[in-house]
VOGU-3710 file (C-alpha; in Angstrom, 3 decimals, decimal comma):
1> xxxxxxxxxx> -15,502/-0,235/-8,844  -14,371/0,068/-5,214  -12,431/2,625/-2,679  -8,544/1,685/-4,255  -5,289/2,753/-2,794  -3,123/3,162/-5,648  -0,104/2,698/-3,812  -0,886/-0,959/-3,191  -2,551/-1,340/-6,789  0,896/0,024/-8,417
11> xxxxxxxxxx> 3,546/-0,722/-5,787  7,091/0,021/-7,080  9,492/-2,042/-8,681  12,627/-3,319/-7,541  15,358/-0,438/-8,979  12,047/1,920/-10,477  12,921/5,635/-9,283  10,185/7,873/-7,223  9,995/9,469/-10,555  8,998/6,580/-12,751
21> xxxxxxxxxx> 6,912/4,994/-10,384  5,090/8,581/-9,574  4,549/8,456/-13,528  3,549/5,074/-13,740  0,592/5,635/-11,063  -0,588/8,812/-12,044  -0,890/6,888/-15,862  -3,604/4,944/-13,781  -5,082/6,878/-11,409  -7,440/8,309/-13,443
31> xxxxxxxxxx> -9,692/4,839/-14,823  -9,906/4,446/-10,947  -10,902/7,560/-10,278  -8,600/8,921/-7,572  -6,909/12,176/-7,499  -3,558/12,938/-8,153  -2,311/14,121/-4,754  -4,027/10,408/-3,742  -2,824/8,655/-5,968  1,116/9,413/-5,220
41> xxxxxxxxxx> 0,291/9,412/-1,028  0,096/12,894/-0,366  -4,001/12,550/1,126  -3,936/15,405/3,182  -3,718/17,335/-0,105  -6,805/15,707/-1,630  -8,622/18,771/-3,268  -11,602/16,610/-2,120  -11,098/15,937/1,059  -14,843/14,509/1,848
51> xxxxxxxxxx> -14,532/11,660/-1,485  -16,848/12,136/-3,365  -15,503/12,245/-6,375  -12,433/11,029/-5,305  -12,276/7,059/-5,019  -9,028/6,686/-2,815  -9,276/4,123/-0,150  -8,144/7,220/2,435  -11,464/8,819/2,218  -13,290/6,133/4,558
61> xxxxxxxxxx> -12,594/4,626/7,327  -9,553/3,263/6,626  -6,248/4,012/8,215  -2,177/3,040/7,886  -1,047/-0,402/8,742  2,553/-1,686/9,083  2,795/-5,138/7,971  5,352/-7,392/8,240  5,487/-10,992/6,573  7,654/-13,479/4,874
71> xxxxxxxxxx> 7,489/-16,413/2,269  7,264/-19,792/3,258  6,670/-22,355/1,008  4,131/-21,533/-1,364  2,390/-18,968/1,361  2,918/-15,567/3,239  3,352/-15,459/6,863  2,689/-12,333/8,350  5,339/-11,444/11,709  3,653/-8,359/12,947
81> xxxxxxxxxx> 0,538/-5,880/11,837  0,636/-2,714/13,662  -1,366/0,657/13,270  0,308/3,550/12,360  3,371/4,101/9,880  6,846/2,883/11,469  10,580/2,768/10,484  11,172/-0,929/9,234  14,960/-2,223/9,825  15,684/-5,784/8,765
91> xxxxxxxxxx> 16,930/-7,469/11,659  19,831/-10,337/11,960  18,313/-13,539/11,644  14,527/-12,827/9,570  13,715/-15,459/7,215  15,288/-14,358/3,349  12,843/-12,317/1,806  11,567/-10,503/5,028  9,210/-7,863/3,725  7,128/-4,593/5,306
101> xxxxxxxxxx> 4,263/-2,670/3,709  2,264/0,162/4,626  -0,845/-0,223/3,537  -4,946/1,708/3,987  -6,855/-0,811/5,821  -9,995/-1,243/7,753  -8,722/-4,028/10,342  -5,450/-6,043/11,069  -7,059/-8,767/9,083  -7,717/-6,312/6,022
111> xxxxxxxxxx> -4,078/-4,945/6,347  -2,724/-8,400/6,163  -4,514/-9,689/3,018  -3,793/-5,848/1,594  -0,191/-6,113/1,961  0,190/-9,655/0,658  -1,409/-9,089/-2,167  0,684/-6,633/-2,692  3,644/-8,436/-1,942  2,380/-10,506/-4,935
121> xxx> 2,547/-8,145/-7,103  5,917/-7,531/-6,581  7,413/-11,323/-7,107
//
């Protein structure tokens, strides 16, 4: 089994409160081996911060992508993949079902295949 961020594995649900989601993930965090403080997005607090027990994706290389995509037919376009975490408004005129992720990737290209896939976990 692979670096996982759980985040992407166990996005939330559409109405699912911080709570129940934080409950839900933390139900799964341990088969895939990541901390706690990983597992809900709070890295910095990783009580090992080098990984080595500790498979969260943050522990490598990795590092947070905004991505921004839409449906289209039966495929995801992707509008815009940037580094770094940034506020997402809609704005007037996106395609209907205009969606942003942050997601732990190695590249643009990783980010984009990371945050459709999650996107597909949430249709």
């Amino acid at each position: 089994m692979g670096r996982v961020e759980m985040e992407a594995l166990y996005p939330r649900t559409p109405g699912e409160t911080p709570e129940v989601w934080t409950g839900r993930v933390l139900s799964h965090s341990r088969e895939h081996k990541v901390n706690r403080q990983c597992s809900i997005g709070y890295h910095e607090e990783c009580s090992d911060p080098q990984g080595f027990d500790c498979q969260c994706l943050c522990h490598t290389d990795a590092v947070v992508f905004t991505v921004e995509g839409h449906p289209k037919g039966e495929g995801q376009v992707i509008s815009r993949s940037e580094v770094g975490k940034l506020n997402w408004p809609p704005v007037k005129g996106e395609p209907e079902g205009t969606w942003a992720h942050w997601v732990l990737a190695f590249s643009p290209k990783d980010a984009e295949s990371r945050a459709i896939a999650k996107q597909k976990l949430l249709i």
